[in-house]
KEDREN-307167 format. One record per residue (C-alpha): residue number from 1; x negated, y negated, z; residue in three letters. Coordinates in Angstrom, 3 decimals. Example, Ala and Ser with C-alpha at 12.3 -4.5 7.8 and 13.67 -1.06 7.14 Angstrom:
KEDREN-307167
NODE / 1 / -12.300 / 4.500 / 7.800 / ALA;
NODE / 2 / -13.670 / 1.060 / 7.140 / SER;
This chain:
KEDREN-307167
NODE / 1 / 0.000 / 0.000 / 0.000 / UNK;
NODE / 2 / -1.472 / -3.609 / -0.986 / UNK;
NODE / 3 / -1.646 / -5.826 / 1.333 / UNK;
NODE / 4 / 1.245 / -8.488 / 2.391 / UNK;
NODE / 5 / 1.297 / -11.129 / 0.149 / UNK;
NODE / 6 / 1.985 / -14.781 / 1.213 / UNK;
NODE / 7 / 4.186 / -17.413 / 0.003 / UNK;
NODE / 8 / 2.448 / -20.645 / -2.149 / UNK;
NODE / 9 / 2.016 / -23.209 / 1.131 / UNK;
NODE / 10 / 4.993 / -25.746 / 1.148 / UNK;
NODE / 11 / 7.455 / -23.096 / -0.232 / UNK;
NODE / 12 / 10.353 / -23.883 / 1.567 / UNK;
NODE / 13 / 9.568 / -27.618 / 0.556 / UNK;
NODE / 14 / 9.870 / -27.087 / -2.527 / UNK;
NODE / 15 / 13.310 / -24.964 / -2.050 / UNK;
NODE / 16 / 14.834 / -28.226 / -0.210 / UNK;
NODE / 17 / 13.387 / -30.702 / -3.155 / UNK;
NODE / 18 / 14.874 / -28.229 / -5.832 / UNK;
NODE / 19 / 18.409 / -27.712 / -4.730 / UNK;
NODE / 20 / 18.516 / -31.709 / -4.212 / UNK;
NODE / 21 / 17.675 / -32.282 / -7.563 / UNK;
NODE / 22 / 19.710 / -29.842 / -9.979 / UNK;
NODE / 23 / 22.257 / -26.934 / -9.654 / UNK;
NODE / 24 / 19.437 / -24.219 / -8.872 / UNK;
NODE / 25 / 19.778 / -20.510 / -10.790 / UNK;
NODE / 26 / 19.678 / -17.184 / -9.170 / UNK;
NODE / 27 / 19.231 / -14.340 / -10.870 / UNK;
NODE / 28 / 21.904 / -11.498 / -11.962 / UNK;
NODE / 29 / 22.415 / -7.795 / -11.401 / UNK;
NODE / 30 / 19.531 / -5.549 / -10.366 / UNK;
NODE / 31 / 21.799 / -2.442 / -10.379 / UNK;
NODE / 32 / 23.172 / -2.810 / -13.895 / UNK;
NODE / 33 / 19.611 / -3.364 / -15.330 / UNK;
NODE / 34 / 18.388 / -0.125 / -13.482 / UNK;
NODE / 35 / 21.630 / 1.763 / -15.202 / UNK;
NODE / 36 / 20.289 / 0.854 / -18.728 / UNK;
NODE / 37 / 17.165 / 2.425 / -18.182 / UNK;
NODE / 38 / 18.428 / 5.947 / -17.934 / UNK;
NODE / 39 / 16.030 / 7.287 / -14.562 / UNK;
NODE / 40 / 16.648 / 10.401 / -13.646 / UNK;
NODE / 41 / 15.546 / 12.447 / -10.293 / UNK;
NODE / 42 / 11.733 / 12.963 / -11.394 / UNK;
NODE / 43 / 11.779 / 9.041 / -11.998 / UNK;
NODE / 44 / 12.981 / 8.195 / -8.498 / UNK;
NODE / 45 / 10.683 / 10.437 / -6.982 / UNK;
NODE / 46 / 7.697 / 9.520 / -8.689 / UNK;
NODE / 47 / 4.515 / 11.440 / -7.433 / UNK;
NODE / 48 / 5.281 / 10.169 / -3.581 / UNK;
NODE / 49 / 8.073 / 11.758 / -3.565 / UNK;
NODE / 50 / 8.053 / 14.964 / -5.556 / UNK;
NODE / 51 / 8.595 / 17.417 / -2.503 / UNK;
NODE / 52 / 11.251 / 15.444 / -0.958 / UNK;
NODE / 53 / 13.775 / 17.776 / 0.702 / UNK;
NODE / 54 / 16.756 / 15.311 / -0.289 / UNK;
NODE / 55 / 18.136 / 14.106 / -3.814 / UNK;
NODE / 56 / 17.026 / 10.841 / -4.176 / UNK;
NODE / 57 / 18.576 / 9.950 / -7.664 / UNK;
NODE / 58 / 20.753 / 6.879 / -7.479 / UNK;
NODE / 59 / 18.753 / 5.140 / -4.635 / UNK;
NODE / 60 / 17.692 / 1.702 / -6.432 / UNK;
NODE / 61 / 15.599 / 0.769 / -3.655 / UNK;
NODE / 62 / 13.127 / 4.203 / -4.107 / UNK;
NODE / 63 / 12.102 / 2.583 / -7.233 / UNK;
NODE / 64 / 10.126 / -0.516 / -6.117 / UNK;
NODE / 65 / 7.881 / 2.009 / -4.923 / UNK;
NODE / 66 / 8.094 / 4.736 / -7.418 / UNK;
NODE / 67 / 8.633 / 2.190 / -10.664 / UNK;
NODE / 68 / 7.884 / -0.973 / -9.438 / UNK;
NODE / 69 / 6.361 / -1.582 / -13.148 / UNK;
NODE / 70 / 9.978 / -1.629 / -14.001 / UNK;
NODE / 71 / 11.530 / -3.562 / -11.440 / UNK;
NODE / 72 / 8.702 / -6.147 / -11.886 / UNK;
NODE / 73 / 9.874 / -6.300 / -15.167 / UNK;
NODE / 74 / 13.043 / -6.803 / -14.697 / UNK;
NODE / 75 / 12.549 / -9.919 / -12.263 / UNK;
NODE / 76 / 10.408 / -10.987 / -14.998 / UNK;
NODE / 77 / 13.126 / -11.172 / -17.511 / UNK;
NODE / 78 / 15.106 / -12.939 / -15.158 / UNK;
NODE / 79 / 13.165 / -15.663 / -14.432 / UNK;
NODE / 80 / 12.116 / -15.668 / -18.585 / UNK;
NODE / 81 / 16.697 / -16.407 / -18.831 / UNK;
NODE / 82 / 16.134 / -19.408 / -16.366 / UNK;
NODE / 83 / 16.427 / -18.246 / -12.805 / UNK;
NODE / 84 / 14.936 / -20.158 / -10.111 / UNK;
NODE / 85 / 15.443 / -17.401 / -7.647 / UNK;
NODE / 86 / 15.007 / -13.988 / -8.540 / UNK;
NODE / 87 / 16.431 / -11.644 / -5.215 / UNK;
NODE / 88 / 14.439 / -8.172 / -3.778 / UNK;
NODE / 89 / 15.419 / -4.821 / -4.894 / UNK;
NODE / 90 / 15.900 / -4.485 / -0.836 / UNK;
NODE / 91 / 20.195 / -4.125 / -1.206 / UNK;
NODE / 92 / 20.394 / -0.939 / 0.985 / UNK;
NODE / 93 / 16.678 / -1.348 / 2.318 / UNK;
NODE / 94 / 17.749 / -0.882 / 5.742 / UNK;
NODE / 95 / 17.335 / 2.504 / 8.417 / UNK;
NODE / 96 / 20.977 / 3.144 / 8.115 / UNK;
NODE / 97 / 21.284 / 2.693 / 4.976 / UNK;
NODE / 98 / 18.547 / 5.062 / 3.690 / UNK;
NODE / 99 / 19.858 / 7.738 / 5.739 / UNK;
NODE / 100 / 21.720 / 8.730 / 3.071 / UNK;
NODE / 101 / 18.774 / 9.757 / 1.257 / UNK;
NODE / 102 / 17.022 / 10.670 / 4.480 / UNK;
NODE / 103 / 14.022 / 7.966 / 3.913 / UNK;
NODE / 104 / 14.433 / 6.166 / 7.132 / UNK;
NODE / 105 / 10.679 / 6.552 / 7.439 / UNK;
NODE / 106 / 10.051 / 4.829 / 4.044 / UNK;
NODE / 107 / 11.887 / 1.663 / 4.679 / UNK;
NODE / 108 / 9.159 / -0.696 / 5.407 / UNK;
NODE / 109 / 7.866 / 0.576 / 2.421 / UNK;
NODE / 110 / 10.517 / -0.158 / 0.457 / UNK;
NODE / 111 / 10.635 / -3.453 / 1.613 / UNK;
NODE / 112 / 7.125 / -4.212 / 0.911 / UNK;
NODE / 113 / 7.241 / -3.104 / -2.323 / UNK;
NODE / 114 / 9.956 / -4.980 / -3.350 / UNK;
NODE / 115 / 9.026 / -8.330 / -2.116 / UNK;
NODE / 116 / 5.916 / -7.681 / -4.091 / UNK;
NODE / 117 / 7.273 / -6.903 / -7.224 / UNK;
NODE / 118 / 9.293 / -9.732 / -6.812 / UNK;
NODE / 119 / 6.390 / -12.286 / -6.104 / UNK;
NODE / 120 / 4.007 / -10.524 / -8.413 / UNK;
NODE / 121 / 7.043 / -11.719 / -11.272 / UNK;
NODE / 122 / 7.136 / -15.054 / -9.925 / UNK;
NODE / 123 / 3.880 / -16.245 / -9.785 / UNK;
NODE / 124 / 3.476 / -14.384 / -13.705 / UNK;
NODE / 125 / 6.633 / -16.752 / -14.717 / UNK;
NODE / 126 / 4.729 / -19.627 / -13.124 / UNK;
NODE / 127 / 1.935 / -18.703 / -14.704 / UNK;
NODE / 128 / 3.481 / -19.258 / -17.975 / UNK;
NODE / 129 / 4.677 / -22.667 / -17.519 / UNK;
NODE / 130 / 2.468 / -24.760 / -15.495 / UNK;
NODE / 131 / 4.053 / -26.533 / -12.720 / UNK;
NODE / 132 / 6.826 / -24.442 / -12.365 / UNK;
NODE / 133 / 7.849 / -23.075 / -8.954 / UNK;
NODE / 134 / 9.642 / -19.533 / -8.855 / UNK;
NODE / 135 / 11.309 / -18.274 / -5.561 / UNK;
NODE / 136 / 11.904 / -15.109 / -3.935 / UNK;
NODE / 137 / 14.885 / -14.251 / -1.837 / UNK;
NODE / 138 / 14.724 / -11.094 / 0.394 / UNK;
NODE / 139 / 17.988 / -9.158 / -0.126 / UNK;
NODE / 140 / 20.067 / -8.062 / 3.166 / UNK;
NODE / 141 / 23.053 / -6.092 / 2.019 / UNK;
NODE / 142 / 25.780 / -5.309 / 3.928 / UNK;
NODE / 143 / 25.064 / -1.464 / 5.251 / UNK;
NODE / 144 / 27.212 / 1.413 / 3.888 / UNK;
NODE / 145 / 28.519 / 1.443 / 8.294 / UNK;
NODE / 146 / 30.870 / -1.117 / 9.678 / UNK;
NODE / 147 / 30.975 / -2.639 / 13.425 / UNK;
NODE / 148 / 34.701 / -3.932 / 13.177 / UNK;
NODE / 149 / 36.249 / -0.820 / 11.302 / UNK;
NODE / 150 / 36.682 / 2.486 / 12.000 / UNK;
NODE / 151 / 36.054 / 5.421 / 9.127 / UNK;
NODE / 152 / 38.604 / 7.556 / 10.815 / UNK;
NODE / 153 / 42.078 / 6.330 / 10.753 / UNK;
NODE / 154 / 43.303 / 8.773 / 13.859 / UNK;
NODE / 155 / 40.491 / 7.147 / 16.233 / UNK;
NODE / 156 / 41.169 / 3.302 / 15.566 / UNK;
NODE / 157 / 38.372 / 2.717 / 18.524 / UNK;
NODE / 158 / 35.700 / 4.225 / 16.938 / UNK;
NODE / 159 / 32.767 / 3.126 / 15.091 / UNK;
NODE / 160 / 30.102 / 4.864 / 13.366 / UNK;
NODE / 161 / 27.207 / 2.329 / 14.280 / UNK;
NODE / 162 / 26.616 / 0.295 / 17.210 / UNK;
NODE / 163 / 26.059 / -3.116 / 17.595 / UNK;
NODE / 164 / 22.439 / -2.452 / 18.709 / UNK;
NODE / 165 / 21.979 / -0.013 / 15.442 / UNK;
NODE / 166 / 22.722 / -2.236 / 13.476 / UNK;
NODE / 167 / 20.576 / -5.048 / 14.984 / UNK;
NODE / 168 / 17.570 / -2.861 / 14.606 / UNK;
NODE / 169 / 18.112 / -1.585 / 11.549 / UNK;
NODE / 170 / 18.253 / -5.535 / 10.219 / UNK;
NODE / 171 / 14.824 / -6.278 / 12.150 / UNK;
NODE / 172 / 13.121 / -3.991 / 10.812 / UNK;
NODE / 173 / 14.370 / -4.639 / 7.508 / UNK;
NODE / 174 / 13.734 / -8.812 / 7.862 / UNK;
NODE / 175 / 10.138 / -8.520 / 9.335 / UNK;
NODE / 176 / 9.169 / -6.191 / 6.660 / UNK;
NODE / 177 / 10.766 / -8.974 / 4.076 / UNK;
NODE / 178 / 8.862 / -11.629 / 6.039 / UNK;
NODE / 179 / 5.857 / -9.517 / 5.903 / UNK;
NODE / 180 / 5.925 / -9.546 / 2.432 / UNK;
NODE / 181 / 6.187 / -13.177 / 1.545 / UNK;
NODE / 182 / 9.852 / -13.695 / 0.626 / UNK;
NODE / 183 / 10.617 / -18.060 / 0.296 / UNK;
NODE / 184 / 13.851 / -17.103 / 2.454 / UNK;
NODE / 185 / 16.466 / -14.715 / 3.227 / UNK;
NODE / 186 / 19.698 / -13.723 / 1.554 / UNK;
NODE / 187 / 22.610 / -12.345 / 4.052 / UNK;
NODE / 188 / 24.824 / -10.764 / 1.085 / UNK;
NODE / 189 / 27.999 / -9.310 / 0.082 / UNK;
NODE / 190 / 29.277 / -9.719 / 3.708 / UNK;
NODE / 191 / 32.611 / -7.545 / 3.785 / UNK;
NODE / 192 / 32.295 / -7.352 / 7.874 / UNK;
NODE / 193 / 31.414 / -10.811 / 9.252 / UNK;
NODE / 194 / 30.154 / -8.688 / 12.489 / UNK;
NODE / 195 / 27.636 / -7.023 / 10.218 / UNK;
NODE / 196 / 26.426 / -10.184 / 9.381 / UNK;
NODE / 197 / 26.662 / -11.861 / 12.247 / UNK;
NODE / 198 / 24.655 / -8.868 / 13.594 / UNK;
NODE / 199 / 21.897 / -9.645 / 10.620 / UNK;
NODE / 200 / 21.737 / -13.363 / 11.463 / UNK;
NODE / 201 / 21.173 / -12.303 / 15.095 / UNK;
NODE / 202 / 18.021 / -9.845 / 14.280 / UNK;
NODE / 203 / 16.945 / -12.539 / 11.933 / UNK;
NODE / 204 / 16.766 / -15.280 / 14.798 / UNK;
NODE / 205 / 15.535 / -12.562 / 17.269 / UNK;
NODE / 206 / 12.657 / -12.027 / 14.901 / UNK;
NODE / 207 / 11.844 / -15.980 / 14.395 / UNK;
NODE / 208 / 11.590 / -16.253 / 17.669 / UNK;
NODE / 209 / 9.521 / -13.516 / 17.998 / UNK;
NODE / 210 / 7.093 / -14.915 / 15.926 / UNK;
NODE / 211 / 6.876 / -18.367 / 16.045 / UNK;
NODE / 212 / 7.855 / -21.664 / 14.279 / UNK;
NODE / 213 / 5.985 / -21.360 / 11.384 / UNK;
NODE / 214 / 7.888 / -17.877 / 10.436 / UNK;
NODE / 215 / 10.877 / -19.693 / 9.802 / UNK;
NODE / 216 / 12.184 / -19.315 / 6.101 / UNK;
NODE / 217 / 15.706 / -20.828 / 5.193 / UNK;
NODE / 218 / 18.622 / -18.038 / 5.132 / UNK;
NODE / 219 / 20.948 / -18.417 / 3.166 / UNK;
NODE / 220 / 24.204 / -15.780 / 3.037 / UNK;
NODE / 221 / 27.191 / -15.152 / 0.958 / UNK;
NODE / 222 / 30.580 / -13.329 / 1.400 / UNK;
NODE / 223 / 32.547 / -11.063 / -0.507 / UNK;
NODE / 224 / 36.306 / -11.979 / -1.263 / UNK;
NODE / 225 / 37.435 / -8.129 / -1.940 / UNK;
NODE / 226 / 40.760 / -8.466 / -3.968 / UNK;
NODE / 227 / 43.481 / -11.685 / -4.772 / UNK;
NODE / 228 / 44.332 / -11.346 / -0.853 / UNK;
NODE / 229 / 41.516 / -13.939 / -0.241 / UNK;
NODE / 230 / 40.404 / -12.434 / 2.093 / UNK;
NODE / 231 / 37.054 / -9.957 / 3.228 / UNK;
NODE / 232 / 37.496 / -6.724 / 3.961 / UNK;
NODE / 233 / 37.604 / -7.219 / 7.292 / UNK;
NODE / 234 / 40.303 / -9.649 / 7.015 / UNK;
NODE / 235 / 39.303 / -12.808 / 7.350 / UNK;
NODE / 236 / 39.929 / -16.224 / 5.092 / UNK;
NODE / 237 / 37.152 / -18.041 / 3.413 / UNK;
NODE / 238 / 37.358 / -20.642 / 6.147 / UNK;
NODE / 239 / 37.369 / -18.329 / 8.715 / UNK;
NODE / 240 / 34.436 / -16.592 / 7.913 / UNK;
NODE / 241 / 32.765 / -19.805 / 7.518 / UNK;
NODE / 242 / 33.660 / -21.045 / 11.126 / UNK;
NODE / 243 / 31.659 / -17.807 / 12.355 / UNK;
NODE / 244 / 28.622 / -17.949 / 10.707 / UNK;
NODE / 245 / 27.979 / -21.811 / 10.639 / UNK;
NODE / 246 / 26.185 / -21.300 / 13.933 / UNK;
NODE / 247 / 23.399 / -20.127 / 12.564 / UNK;
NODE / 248 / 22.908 / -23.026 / 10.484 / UNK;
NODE / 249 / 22.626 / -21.560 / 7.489 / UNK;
NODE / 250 / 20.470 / -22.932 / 4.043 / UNK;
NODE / 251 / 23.695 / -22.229 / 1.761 / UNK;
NODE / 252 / 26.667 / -20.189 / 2.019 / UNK;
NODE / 253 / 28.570 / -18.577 / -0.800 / UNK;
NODE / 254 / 30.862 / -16.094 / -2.299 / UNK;
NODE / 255 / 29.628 / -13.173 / -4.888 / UNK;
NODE / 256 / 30.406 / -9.618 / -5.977 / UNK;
NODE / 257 / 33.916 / -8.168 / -5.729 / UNK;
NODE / 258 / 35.493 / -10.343 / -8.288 / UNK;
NODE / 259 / 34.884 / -12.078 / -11.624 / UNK;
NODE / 260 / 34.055 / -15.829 / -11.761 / UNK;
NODE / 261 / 37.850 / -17.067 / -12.639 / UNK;
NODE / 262 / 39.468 / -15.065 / -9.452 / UNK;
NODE / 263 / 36.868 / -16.914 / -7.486 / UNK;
NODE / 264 / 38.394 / -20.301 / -8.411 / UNK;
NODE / 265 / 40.128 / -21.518 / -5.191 / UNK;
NODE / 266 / 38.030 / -19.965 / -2.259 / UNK;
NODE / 267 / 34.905 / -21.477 / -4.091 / UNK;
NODE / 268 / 36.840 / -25.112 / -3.905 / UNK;
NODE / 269 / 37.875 / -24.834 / -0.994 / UNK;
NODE / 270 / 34.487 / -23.108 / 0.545 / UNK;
NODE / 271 / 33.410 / -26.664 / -1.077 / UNK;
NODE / 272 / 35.086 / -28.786 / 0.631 / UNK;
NODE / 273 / 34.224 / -27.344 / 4.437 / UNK;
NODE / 274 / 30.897 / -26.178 / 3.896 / UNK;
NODE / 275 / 28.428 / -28.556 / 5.743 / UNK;
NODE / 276 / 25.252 / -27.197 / 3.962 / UNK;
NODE / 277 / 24.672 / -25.993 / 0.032 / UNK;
NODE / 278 / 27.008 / -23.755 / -1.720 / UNK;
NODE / 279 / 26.525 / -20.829 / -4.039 / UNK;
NODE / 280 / 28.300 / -18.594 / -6.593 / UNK;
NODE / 281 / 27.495 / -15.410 / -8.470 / UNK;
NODE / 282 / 30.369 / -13.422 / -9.390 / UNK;
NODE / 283 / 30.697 / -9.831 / -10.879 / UNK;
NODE / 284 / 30.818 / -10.011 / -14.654 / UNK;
NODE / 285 / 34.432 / -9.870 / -14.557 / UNK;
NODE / 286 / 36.398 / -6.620 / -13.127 / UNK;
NODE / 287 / 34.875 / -3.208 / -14.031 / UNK;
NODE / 288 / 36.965 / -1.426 / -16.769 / UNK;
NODE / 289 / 38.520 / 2.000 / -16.848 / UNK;
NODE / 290 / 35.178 / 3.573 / -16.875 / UNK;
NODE / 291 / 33.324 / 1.481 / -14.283 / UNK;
NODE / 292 / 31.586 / -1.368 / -16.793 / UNK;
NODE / 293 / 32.271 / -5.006 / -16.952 / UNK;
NODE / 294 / 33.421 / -6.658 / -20.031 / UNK;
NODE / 295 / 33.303 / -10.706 / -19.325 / UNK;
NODE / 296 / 30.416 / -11.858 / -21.579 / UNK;
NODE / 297 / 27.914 / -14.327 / -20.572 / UNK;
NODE / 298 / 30.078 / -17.488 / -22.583 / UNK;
NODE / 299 / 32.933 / -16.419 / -20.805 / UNK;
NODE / 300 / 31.088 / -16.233 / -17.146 / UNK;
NODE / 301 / 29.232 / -19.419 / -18.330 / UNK;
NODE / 302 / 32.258 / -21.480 / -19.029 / UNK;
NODE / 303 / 33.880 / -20.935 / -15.970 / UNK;
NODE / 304 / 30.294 / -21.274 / -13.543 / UNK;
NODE / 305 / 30.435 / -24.493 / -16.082 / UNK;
NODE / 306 / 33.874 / -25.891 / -14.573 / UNK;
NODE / 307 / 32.854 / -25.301 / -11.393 / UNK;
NODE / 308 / 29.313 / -27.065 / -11.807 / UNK;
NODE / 309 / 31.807 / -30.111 / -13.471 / UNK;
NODE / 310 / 33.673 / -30.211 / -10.404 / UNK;
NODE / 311 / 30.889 / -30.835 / -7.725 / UNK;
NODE / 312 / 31.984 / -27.267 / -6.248 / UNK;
NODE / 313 / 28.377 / -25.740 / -6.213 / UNK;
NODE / 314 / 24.484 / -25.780 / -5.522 / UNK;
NODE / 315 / 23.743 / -22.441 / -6.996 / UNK;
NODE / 316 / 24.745 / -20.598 / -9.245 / UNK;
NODE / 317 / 24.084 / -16.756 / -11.054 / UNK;
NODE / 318 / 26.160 / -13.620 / -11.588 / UNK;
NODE / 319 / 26.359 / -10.044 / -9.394 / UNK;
NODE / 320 / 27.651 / -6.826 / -10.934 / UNK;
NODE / 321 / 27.325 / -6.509 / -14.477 / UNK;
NODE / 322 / 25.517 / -9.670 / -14.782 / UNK;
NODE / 323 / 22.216 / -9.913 / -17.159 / UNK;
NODE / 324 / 19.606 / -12.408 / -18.434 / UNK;
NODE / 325 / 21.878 / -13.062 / -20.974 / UNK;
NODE / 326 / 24.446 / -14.182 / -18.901 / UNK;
NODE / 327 / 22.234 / -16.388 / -16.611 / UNK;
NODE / 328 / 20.642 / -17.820 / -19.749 / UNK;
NODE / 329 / 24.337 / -18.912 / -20.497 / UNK;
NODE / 330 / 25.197 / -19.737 / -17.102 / UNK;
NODE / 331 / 21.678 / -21.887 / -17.091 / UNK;
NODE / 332 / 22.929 / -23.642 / -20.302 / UNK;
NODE / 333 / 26.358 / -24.425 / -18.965 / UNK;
NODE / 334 / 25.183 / -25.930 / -15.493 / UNK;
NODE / 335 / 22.165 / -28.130 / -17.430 / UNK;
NODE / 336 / 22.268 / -31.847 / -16.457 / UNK;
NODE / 337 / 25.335 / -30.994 / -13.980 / UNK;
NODE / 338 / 24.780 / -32.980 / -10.327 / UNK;
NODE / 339 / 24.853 / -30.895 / -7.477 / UNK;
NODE / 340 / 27.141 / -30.900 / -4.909 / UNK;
NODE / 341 / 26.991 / -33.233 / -2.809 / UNK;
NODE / 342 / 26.796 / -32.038 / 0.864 / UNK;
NODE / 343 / 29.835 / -33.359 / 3.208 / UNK;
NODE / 344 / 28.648 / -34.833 / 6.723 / UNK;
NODE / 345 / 29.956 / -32.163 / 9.219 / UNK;
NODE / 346 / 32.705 / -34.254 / 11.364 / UNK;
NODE / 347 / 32.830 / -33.193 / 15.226 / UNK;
NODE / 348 / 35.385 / -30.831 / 16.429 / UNK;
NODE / 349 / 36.221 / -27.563 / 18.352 / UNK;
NODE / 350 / 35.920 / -25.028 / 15.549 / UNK;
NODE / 351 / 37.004 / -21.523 / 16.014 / UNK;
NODE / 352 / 37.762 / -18.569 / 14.135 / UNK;
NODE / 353 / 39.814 / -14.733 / 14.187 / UNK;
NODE / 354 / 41.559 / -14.154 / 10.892 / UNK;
NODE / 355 / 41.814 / -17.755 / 10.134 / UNK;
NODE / 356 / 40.308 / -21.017 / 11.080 / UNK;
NODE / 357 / 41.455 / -23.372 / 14.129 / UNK;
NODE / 358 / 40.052 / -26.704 / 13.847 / UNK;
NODE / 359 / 40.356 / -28.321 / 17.162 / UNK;
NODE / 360 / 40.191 / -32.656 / 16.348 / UNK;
């Protein structure tokens, strides 16, 4: 294993400058680039992993270490399309998450590897165009285990994690992130806000830990899972807000779950509340009959386009199904836009459950 590799000094700096200056571009799918290239079980296990006593096919993560030439490659051609952030192939990077696969040994690893794949494809895309500056977000997913639902509808009080679990699992998961250089972390595809909450907790625990100057900016983004408007576990885009603005967060954001044009109102009014920068990178449209997505990158584009006209967003870039080509669109369509402008948070008693209460 190389060793950790650093951020450029004045990193998060630059981050700050950037998003003040222009709608800022993340990058697309990871998991839809990975399907085109057609790896079967010898290509996740690479040599490392040969005698494995587990299938391992289907575990994205596995290949930063076993084809990181590809996944390099692929953050390459996203920041070639125009993205100023390209995120870690870290989604399920986590203990509990690779117990699936029963890797839970190989998750620092993972990490590692990922944030270096990711930082070795920045600082080649910077390379090509002097003066540039190219990001890396470390990717915290949401676990495949939830802390406010049960997986057995007869036993309503059970959970298949702890709270403490989960916390660990995330530490281990940020500090190997940290270790390997990421420009800040990404909180994403919240469908629990106690998961997340319980990832913004291990991420504090571990700045703490070590010191002021580990501090990166975190940035995190929910999922709105159907026209309900609401996450999975049931709470409103406002609500969700009120519980994680605590941690006073970089940006916060929706993604995933559905296409750009069902995300419409809870990215307004996510606009409108939100006392820091906003984001948006929607699923390229709904998946079809056989589990593909179908919106192209003018349609995705136009409507990322609206919302940049509007004053509704910081950042922008696509989830499922997403590609270069779509963020090359998307980058078109948000050119010479203003960012949003950042609303002054106005005192009050804020609290949340389901909804918001706003206390004035």
């Amino acid at each position: 294993m190389s060793p950790p590799t650093l951020p450029p000094p004045g990193a998060e700096d630059a981050l700050r400058l950037l998003f003040a200056s222009r709608i800022v571009l993340l990058d697309g799918a990871m998991g839809s680039m990975i399907q085109q290239l057609g790896f079967k079980e010898p290509d996740f296990r690479g040599t490392r992993f040969q005698d494995h006593p587990h299938d391992v096919q289907g575990n994205n993560d596995l290949l930063s270490l076993t084809q990181p030439e590809a996944i390099e490659k692929i953050h390459r051609d996203y920041f070639a399309a125009g993205s100023d952030i390209v995120e870690t192939n870290t989604f399920s990077a986590t203990r509990i998450a690779q117990a699936d696969y029963r890797l839970e040994a190989a998750v620092r690893d993972l990490n590692l590897a990922a944030a270096g794949c990711a930082r070795r494809a920045a600082q080649s895309a910077e390379r090509l165009t002097p003066g540039r500056r190219c990001f890396v977000a470390g990717a915290i997913g949401p676990l495949n285990r939830t802390l406010s639902l049960s997986p057995d509808v007869n036993r309503p009080d059970y959970r298949a994690v702890t709270w403490e679990q989960v916390v660990s699992a995330y530490t281990e998961q940020v500090e190997a992130l940290l270790d390997g250089g990421v420009d800040t972390l990404l909180v994403e595809t919240i469908f629990d806000t106690l998961n997340a909450k319980a990832a913004l907790f291990a991420i504090e625990q571990v700045f703490e830990a070590r010191g002021r100057d580990s501090r990166v900016p975190v940035m995190v983004s929910v999922t709105i899972t159907d026209g309900s408007g609401r996450t999975l576990s049931g709470q409103t885009i406002g609500a969700f807000y009120q519980s994680v603005a605590h941690a006073k967060p970089f940006s916060v954001g929706i993604n995933c779950a559905l296409g750009a044009e069902a995300m419409r109102p809870y990215v307004e009014e996510l606009s409108q509340i939100a006392a820091c920068y906003t984001s948006c990178y929607p699923n390229a449209g709904l998946p079809n009959a056989f589990g593909e997505y179908d919106e192209s990158p003018a349609d995705m584009a136009r409507v990322l386009g609206e919302f940049a006209a509007r004053g509704w967003v910081n950042l922008v870039g696509g989830c499922c199904g997403s590609t270069p080509d779509h963020i090359a669109a998307i980058a078109q369509a948000v050119r010479g836009r203003r960012p949003r402008t950042v609303p002054a948070a106005r005192p009050a008693l804020r609290l949340s459950g389901l909804e918001p209460l706003v206390v004035t």
